[in-house]
N, CA, C and O atoms as a GROMACS GRO file, in nm:
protein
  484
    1UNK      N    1  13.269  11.069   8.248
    1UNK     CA    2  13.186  10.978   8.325
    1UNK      C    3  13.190  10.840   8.259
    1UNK      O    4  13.159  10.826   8.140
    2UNK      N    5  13.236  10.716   8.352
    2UNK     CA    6  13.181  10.568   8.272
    2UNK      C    7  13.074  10.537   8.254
    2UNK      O    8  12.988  10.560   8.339
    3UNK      N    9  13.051  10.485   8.157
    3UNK     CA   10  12.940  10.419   8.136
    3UNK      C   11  12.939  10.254   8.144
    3UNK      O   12  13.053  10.212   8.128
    4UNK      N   13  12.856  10.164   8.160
    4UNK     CA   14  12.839  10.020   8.117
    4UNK      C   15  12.740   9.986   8.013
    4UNK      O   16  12.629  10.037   8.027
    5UNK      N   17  12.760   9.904   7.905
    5UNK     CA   18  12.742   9.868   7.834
    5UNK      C   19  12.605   9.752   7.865
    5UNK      O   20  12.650   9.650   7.918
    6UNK      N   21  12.481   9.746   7.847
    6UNK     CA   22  12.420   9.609   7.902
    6UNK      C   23  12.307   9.610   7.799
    6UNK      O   24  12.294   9.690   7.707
    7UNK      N   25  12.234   9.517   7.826
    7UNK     CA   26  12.121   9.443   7.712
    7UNK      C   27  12.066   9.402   7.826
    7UNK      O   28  12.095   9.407   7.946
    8UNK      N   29  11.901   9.323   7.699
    8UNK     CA   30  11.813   9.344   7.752
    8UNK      C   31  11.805   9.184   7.895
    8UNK      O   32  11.735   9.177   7.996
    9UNK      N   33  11.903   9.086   7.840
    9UNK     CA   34  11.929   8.978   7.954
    9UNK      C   35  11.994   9.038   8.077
    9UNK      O   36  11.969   8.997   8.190
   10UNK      N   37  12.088   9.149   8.046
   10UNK     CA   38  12.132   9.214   8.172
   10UNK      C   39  12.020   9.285   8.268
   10UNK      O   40  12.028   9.311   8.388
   11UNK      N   41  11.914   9.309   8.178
   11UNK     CA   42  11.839   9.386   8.270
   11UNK      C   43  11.725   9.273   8.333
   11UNK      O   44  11.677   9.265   8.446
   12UNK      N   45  11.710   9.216   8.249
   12UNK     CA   46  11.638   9.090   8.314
   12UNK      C   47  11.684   9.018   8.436
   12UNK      O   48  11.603   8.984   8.522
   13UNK      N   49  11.815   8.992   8.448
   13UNK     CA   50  11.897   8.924   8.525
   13UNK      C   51  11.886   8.989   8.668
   13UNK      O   52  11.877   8.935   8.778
   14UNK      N   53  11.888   9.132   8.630
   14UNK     CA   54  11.939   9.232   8.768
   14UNK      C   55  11.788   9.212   8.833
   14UNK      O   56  11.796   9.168   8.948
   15UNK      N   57  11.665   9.230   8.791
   15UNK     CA   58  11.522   9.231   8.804
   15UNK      C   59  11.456   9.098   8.908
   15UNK      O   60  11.374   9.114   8.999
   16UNK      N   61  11.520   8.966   8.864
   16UNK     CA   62  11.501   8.883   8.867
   16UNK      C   63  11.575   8.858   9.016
   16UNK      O   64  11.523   8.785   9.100
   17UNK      N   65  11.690   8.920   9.036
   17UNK     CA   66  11.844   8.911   9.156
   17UNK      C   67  11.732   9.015   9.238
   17UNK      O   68  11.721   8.993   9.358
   18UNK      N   69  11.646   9.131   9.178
   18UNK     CA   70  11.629   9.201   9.301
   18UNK      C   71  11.453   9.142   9.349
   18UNK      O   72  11.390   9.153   9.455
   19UNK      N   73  11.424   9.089   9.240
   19UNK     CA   74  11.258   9.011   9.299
   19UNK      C   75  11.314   8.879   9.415
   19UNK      O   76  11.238   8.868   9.512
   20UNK      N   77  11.408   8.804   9.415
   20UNK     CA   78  11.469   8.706   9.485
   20UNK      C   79  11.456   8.748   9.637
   20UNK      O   80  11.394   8.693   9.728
   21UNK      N   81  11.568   8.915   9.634
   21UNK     CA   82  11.633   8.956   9.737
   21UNK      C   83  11.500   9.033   9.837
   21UNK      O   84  11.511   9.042   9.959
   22UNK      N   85  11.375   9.085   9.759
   22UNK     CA   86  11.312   9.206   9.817
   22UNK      C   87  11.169   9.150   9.817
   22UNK      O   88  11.080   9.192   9.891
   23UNK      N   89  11.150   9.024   9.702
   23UNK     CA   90  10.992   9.000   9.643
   23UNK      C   91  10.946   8.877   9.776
   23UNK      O   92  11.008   8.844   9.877
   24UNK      N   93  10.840   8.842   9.733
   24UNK     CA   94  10.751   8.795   9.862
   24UNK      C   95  10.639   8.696   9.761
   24UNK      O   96  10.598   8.733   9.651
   25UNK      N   97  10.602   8.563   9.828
   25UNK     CA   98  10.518   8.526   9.785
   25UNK      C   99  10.375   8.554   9.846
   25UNK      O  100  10.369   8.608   9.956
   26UNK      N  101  10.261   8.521   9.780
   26UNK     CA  102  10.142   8.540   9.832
   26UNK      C  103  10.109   8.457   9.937
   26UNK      O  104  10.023   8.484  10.021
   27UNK      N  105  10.195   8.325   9.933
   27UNK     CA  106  10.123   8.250  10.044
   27UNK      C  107  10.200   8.313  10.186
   27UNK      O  108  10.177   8.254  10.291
   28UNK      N  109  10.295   8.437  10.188
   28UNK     CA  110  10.360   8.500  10.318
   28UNK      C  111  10.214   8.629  10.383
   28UNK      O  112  10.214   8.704  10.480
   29UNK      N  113  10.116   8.605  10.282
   29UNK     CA  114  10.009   8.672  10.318
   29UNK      C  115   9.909   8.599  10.458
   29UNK      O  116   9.929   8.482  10.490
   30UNK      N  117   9.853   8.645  10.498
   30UNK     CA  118   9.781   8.595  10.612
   30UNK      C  119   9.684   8.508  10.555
   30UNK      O  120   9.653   8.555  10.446
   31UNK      N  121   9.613   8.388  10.581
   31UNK     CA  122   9.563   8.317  10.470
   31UNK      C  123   9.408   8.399  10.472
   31UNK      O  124   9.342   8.401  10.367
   32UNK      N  125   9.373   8.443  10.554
   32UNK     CA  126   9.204   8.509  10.520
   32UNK      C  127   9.220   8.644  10.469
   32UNK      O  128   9.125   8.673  10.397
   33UNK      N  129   9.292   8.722  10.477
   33UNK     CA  130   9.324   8.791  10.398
   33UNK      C  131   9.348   8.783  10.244
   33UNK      O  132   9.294   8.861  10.166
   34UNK      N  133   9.441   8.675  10.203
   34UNK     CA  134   9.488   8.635  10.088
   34UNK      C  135   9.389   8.587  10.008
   34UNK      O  136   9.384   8.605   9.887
   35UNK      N  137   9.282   8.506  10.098
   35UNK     CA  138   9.153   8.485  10.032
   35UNK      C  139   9.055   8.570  10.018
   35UNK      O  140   8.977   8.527   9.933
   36UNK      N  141   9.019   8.678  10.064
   36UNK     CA  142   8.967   8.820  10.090
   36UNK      C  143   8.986   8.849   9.954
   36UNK      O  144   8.897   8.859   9.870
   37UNK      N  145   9.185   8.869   9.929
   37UNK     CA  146   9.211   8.941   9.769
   37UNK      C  147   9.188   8.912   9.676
   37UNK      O  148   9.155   8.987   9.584
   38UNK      N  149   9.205   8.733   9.672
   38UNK     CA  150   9.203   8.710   9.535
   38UNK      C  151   9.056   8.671   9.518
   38UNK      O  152   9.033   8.652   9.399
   39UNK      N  153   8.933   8.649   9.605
   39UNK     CA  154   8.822   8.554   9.561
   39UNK      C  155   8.737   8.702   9.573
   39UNK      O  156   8.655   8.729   9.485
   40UNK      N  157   8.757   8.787   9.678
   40UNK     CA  158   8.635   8.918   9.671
   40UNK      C  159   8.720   9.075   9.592
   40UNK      O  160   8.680   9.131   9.490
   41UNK      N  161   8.809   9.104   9.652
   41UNK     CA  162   8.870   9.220   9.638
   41UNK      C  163   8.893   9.253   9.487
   41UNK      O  164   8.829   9.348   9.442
   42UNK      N  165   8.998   9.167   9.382
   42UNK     CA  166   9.046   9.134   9.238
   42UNK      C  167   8.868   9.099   9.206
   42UNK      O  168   8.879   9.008   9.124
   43UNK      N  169   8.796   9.110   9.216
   43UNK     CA  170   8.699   9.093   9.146
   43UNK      C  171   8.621   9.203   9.171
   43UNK      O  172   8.550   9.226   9.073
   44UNK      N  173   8.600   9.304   9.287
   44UNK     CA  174   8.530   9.434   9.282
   44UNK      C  175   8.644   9.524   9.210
   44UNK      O  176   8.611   9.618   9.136
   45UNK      N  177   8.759   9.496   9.230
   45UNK     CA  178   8.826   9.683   9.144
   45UNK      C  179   8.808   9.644   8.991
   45UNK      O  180   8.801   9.527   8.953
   46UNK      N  181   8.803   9.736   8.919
   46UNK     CA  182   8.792   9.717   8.738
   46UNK      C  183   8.914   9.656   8.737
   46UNK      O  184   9.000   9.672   8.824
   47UNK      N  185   8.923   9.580   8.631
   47UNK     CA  186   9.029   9.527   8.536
   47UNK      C  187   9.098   9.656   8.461
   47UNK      O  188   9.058   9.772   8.464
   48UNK      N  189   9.213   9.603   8.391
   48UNK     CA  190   9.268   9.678   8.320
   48UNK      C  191   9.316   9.810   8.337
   48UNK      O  192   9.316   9.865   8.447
   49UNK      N  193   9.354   9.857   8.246
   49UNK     CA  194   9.385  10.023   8.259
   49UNK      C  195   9.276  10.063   8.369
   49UNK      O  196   9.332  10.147   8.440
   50UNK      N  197   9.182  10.047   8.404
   50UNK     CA  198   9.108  10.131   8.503
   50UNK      C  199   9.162  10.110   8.639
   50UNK      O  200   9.148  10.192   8.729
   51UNK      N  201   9.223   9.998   8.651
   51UNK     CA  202   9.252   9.966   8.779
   51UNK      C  203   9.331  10.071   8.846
   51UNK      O  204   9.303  10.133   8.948
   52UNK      N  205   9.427  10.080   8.774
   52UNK     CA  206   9.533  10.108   8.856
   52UNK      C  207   9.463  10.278   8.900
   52UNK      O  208   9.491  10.309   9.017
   53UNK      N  209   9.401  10.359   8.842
   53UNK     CA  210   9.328  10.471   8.894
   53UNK      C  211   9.223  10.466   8.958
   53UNK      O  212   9.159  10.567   8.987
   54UNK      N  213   9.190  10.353   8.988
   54UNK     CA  214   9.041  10.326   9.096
   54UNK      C  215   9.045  10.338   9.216
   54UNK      O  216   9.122  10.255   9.265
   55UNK      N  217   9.000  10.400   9.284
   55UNK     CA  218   9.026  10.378   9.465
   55UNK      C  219   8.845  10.402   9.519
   55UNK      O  220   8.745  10.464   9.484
   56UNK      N  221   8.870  10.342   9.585
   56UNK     CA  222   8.754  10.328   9.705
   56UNK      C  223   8.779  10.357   9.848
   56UNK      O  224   8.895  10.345   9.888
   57UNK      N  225   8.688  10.394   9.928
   57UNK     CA  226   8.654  10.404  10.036
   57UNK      C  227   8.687  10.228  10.104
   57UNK      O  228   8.720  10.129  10.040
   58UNK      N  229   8.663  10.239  10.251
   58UNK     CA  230   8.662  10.104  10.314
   58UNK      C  231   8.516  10.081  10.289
   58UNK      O  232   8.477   9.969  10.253
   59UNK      N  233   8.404  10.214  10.312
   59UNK     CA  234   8.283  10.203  10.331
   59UNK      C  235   8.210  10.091  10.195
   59UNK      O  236   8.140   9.990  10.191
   60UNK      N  237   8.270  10.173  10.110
   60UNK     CA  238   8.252  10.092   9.899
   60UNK      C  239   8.301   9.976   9.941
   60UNK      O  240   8.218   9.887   9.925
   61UNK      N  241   8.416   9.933   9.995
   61UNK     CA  242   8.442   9.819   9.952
   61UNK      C  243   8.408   9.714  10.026
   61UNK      O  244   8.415   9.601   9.979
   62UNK      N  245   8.375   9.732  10.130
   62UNK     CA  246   8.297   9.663  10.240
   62UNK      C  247   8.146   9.634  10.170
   62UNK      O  248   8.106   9.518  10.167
   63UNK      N  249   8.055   9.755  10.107
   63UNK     CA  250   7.961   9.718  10.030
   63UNK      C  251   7.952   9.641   9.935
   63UNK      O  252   7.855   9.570   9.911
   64UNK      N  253   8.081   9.652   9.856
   64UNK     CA  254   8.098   9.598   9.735
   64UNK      C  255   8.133   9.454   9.749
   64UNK      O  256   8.098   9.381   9.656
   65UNK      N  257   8.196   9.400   9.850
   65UNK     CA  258   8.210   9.279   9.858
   65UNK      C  259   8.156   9.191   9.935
   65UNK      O  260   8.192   9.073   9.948
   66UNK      N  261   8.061   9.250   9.994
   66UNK     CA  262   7.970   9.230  10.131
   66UNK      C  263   8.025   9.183  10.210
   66UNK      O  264   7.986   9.075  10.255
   67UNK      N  265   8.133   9.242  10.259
   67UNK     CA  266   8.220   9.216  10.389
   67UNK      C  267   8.225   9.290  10.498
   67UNK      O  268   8.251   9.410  10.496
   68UNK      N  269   8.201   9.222  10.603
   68UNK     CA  270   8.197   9.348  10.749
   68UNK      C  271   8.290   9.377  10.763
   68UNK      O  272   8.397   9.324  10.734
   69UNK      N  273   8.256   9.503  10.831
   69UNK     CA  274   8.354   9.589  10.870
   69UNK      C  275   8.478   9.526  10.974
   69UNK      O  276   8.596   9.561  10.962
   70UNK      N  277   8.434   9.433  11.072
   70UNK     CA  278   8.536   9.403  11.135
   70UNK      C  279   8.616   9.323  11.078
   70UNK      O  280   8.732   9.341  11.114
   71UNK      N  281   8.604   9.245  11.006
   71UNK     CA  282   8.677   9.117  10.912
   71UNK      C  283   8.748   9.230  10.812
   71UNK      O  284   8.870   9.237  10.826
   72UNK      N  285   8.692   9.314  10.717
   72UNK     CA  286   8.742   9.412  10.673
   72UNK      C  287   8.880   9.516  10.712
   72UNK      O  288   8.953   9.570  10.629
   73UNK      N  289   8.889   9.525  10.842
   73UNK     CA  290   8.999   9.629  10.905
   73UNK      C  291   9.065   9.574  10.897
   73UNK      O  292   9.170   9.624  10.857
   74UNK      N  293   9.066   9.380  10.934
   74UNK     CA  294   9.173   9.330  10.971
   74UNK      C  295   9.221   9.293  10.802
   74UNK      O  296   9.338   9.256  10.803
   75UNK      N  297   9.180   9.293  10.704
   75UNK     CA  298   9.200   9.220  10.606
   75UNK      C  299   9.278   9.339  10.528
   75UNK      O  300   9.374   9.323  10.451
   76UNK      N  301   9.222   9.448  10.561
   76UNK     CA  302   9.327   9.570  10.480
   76UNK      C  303   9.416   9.613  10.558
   76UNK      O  304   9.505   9.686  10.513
   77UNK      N  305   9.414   9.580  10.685
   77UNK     CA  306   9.549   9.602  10.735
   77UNK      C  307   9.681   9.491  10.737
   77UNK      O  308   9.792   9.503  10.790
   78UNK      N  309   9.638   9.404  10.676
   78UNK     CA  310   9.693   9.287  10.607
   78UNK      C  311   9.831   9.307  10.532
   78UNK      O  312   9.952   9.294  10.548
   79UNK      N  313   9.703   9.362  10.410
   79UNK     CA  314   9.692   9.327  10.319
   79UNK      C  315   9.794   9.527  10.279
   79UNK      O  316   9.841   9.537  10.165
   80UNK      N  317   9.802   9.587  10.326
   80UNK     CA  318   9.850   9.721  10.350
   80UNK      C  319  10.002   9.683  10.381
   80UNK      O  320  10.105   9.721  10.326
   81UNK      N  321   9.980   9.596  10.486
   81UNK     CA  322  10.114   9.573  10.535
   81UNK      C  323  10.223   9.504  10.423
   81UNK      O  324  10.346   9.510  10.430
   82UNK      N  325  10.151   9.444  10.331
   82UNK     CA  326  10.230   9.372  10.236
   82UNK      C  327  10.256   9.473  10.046
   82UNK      O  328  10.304   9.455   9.934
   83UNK      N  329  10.186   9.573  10.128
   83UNK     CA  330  10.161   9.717   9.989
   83UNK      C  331  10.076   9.628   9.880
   83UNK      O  332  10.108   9.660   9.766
   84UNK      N  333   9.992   9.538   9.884
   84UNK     CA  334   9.901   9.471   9.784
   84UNK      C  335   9.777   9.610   9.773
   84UNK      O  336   9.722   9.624   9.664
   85UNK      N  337   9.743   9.696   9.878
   85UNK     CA  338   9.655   9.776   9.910
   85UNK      C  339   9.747   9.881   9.971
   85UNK      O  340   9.825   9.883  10.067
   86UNK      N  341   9.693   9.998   9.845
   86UNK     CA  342   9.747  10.152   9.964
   86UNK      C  343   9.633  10.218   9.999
   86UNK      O  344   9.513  10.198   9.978
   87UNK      N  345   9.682  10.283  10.044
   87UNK     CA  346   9.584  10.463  10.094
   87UNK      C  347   9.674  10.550   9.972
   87UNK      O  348   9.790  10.558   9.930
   88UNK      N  349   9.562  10.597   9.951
   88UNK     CA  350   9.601  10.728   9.838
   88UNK      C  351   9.511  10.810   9.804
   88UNK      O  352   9.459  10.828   9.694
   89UNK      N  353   9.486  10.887   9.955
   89UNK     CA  354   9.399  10.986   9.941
   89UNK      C  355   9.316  10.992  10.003
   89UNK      O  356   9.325  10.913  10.097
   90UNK      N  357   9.167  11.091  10.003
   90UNK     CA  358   9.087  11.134  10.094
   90UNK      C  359   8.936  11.202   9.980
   90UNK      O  360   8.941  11.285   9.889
   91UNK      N  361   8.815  11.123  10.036
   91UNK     CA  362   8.733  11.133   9.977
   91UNK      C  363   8.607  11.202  10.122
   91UNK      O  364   8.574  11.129  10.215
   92UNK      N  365   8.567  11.319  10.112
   92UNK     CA  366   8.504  11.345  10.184
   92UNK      C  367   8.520  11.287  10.315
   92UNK      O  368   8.441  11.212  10.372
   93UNK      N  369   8.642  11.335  10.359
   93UNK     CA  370   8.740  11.274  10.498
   93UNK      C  371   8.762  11.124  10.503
   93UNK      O  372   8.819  11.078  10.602
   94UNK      N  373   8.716  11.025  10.385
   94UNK     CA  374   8.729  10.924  10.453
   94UNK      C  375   8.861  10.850  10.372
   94UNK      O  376   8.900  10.890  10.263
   95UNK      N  377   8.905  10.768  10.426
   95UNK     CA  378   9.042  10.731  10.299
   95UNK      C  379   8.984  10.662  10.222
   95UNK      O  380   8.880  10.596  10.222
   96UNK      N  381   9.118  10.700  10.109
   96UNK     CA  382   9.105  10.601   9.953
   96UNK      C  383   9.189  10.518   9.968
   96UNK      O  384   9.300  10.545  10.014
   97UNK      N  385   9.142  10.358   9.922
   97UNK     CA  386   9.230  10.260   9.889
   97UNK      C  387   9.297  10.208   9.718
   97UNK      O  388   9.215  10.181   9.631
   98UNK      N  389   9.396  10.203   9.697
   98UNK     CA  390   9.400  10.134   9.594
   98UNK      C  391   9.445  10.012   9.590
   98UNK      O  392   9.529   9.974   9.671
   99UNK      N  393   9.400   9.938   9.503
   99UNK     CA  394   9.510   9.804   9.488
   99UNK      C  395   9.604   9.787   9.370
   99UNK      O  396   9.583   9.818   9.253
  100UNK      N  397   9.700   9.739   9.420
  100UNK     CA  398   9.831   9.745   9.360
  100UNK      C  399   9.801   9.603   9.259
  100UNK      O  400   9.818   9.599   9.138
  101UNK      N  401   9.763   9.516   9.326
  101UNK     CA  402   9.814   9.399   9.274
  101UNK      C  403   9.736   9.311   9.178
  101UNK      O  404   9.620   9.288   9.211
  102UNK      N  405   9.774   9.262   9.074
  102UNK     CA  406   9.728   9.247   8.926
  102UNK      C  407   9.712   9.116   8.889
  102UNK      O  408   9.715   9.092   8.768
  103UNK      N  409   9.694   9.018   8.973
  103UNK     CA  410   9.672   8.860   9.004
  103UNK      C  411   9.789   8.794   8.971
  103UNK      O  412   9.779   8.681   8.923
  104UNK      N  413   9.916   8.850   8.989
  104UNK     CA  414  10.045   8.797   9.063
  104UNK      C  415  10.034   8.695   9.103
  104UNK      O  416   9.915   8.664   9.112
  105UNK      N  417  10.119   8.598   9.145
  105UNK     CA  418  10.189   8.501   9.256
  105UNK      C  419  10.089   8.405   9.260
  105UNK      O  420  10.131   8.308   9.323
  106UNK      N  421   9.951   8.383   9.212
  106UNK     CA  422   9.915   8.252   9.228
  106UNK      C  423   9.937   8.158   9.240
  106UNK      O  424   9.869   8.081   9.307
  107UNK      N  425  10.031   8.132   9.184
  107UNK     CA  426  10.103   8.009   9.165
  107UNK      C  427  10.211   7.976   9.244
  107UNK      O  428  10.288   7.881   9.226
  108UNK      N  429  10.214   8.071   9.343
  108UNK     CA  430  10.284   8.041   9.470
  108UNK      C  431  10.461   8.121   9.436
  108UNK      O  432  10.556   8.128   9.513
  109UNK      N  433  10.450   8.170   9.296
  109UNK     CA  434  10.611   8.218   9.286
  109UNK      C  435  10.613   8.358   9.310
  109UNK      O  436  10.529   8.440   9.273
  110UNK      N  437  10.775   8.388   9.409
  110UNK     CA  438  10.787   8.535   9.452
  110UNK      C  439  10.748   8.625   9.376
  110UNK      O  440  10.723   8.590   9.260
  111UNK      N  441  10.732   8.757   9.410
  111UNK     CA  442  10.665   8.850   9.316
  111UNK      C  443  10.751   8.997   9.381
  111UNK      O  444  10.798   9.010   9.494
  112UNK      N  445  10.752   9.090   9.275
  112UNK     CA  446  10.837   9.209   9.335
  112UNK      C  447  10.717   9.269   9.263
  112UNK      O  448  10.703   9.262   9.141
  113UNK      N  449  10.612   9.342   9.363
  113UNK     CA  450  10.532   9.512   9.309
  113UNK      C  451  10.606   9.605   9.226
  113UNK      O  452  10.596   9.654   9.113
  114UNK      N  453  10.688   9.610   9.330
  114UNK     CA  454  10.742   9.723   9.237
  114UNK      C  455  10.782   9.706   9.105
  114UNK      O  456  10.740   9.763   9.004
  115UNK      N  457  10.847   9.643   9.114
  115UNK     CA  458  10.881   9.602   8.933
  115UNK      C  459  10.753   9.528   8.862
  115UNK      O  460  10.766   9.482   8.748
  116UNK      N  461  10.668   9.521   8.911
  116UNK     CA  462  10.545   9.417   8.867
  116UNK      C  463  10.589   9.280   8.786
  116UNK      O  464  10.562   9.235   8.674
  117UNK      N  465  10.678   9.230   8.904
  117UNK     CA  466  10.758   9.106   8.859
  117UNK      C  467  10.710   8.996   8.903
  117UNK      O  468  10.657   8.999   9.014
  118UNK      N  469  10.715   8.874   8.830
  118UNK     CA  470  10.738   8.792   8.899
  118UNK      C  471  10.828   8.672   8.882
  118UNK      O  472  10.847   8.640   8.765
  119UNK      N  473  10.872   8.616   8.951
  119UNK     CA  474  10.998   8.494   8.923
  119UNK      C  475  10.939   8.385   8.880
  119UNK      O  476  10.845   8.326   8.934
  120UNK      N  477  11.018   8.347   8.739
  120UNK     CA  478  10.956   8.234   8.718
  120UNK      C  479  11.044   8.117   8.839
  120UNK      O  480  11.145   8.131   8.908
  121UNK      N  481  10.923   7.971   8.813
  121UNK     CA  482  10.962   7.877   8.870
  121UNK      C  483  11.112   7.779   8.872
  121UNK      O  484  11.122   7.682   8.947
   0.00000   0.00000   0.00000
């Protein structure tokens, strides 16, 4: 079997070629939505290591950020659509949300989730 030989600029390089080709900036977000995430949403889930295992209900997070429900559907279905927010799971029938996203792209530069990348300027 071949192998290739690469370092750690090679892997940077490839990361950077696939945040370009696949990544998305925040301002491709809907703008009340985008303001939803970063001024209410990033401020109800925990920080840190807790985050990424936290999920809520729509019901919690609608409480938690004192946001109605109708402004709410539209803002996680947004915001779903761009995987910033999943479903992952079921809490006494109702779904769990998580959020993916870790205050990324402010600054207006593309961002790849998946790799929790982002391009510099």
């Amino acid at each position: 079997m071949e192998s290739i030989d690469v370092d750690i600029e090679d892997v940077k390089m490839a990361i950077k070629l696939i945040a370009e080709e696949f990544g998305f900036a925040l301002n491709d977000v809907e703008k009340m939505a985008r303001k939803f995430l970063v001024d209410k949403l990033d401020n109800f889930y925990p920080k840190g290591d807790k985050r990424e295992s936290a999920a809520f209900t729509r019901a919690e997070i609608a409480a938690g950020t004192t946001t109605g429900q109708t402004s709410l559907q539209g803002y996680i279905k947004e915001l779903e659509k761009w995987e910033l927010l999943v479903k992952c799971g079921k809490r006494d029938g109702a779904v769990l949300y998580r959020l993916c996203w870790n205050g990324i792209g402010i600054d207006g530069k593309k961002i790849c989730l998946a790799l929790d990348y982002q391009l510099p300027k």
